[in-house]
C-alpha positions as CSV (number, residue, x, y, z in Angstrom):
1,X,73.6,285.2,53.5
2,X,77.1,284.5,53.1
3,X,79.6,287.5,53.9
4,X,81.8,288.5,51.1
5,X,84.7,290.1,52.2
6,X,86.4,292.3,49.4
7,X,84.6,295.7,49.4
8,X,86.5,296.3,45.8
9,X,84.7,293.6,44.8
10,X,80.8,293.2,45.5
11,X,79.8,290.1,45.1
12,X,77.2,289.4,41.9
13,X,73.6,288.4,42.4
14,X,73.7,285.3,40.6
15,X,69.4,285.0,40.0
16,X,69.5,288.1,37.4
17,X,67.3,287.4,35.0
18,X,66.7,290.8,33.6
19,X,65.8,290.3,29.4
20,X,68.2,291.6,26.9
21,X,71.4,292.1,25.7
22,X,74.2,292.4,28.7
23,X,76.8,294.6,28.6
24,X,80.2,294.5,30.3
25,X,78.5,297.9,32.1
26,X,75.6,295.7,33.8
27,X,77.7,292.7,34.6
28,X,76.7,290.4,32.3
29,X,79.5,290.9,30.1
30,X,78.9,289.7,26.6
31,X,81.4,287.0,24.9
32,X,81.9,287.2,21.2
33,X,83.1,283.7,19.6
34,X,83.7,282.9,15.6
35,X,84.4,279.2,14.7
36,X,85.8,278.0,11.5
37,X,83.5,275.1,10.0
38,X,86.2,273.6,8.1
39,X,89.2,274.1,10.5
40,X,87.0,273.7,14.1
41,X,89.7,277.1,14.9
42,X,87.7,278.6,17.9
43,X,88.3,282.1,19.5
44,X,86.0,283.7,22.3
45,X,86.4,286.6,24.0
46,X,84.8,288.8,26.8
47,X,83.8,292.2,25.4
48,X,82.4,295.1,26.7
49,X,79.1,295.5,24.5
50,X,77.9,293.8,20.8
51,X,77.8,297.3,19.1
52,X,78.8,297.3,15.5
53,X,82.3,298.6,16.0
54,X,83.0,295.6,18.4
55,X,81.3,293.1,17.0
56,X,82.6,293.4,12.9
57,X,86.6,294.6,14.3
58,X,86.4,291.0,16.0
59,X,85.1,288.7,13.5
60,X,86.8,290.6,10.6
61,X,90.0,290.1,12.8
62,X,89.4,286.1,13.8
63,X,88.2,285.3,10.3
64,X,89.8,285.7,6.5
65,X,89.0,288.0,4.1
66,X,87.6,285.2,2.0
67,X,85.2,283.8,4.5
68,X,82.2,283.4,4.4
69,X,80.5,284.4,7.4
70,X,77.1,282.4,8.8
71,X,74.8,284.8,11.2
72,X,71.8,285.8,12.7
73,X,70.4,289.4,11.2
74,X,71.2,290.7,14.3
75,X,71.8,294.5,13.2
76,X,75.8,295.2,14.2
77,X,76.9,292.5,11.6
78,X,75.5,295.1,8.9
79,X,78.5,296.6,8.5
80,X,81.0,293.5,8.5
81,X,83.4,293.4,5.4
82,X,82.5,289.4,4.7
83,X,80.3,288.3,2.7
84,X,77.4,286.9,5.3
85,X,74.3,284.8,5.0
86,X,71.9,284.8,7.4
87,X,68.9,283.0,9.4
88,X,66.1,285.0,10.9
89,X,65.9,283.6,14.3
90,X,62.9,286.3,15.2
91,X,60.7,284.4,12.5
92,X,61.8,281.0,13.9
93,X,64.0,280.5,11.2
94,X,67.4,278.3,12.2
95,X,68.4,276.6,8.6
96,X,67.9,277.9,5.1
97,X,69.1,276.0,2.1
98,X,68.3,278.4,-1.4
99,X,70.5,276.8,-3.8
100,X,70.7,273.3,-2.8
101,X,74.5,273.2,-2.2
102,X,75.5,275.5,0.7
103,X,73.1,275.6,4.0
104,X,72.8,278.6,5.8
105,X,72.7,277.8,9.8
106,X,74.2,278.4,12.6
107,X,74.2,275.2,14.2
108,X,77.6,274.9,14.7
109,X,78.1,278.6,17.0
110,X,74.7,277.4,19.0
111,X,76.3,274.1,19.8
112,X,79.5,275.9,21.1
113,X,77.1,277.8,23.1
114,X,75.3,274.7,24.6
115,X,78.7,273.3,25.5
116,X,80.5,276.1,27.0
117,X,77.3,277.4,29.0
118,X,77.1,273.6,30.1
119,X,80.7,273.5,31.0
120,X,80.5,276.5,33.0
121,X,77.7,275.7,35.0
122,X,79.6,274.5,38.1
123,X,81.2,277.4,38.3
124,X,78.2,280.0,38.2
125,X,79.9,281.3,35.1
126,X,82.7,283.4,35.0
127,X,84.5,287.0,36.1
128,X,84.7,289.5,33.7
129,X,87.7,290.8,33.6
């Protein structure tokens, strides 16, 4: 085992595969990321948890008032001023088209996702703070 040698800072076990949501209190530190479909504008932060408070005050923040906001039904976008459509990813559902005109996915954060976890990868991730 490989000595680490800052006592302020322990080093991480890297093999954590506990299930859930992280939080920044159980080191894996949840990052938060809105994407504009028209404009490709990106912003992704590192946050401390994905409760409602966080999670609307950033994406009402990175996004206009106007926008119209693709999610999951995760619970904490309830309360987001946007208006917001949404895919059930609990009943396996990742596209919905209703009306024939506007398709309701969230292909476009997923593929983010893929990229940046890929991108990451050599680097076992990343601190933080």
């Amino acid at each position: 085992m490989d000595e680490h040698f800052d006592a302020l800072d322990p080093a991480r076990c890297w093999a954590n595969k506990r299930r859930g949501r992280g939080t920044y209190a159980n080191d894996r530190p949840p990052v938060l990321g809105v994407i504009g479909r028209e404009t490709g504008h990106l912003r992704l932060r590192v946050v401390g948890n994905t409760q409602t408070l966080t999670l609307c005050s950033f994406v009402e923040h990175f996004t206009q008032p106007d926008a119209l906001v693709y999610s999951d039904d995760y619970a904490s976008y309830n309360a987001l001023k946007r208006v917001r459509e949404t895919v059930c990813h609990g009943i396996r559902e990742w596209a919905r088209d209703d009306d024939g005109w506007f398709e309701t996915h969230t292909n476009t954060q997923e593929g983010l996702w893929t990229g940046l976890r890929n991108f990451l990868r050599p680097f076992r991730g990343v601190h933080k703070r």
